[in-house]
C-alpha positions as CSV (number, residue, x, y, z in Angstrom):
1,X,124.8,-199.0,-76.6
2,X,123.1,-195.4,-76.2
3,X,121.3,-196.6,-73.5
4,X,123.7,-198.3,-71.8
5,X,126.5,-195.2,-71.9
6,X,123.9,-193.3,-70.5
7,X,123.3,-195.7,-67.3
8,X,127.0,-195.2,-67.0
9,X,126.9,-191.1,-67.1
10,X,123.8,-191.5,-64.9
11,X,126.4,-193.3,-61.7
12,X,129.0,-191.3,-59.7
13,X,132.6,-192.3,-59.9
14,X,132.0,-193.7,-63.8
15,X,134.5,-192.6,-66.1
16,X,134.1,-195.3,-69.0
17,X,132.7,-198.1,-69.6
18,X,134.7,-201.5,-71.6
19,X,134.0,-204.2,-73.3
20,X,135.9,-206.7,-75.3
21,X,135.8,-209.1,-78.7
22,X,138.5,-210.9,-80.0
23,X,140.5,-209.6,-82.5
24,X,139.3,-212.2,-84.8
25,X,136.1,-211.6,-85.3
26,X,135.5,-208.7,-87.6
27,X,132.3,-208.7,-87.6
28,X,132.2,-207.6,-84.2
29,X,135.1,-204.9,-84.5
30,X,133.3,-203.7,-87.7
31,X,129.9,-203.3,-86.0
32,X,131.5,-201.1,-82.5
33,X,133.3,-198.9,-84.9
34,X,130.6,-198.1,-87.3
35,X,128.9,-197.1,-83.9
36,X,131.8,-194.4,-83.2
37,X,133.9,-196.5,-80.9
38,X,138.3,-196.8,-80.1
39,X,139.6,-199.9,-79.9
40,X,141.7,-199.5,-77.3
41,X,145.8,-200.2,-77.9
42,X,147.0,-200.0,-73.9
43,X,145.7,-202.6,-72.7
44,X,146.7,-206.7,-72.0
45,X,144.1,-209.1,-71.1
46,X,144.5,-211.6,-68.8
47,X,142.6,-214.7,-68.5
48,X,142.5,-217.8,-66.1
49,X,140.2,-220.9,-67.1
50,X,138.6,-222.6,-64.4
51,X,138.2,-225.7,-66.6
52,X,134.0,-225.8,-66.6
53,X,132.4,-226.3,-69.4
């Protein structure tokens, strides 16, 4: 995650970067805050299935 915040600083025009988990998985949610991260509360994700497999 380090490394990949830093590949971020490292490009004009980058602000943040994002990722997502669903909000049932704890595990997950557990690991990105013991790392220091927000979860984010503004935002809505959208999703459209193309129906592959």
């Amino acid at each position: 995650m380090d490394e990949l915040r830093a590949v971020a600083t490292a490009r004009p025009g980058r602000s943040r970067i994002e990722w997502m988990t669903d909000r049932d998985n704890p595990n997950a949610r557990a690991f990105y805050k013991s790392l220091g991260f927000a979860e984010s509360v503004g935002q809505i994700v959208y999703r459209a299935d193309t129906g592959a497999v």
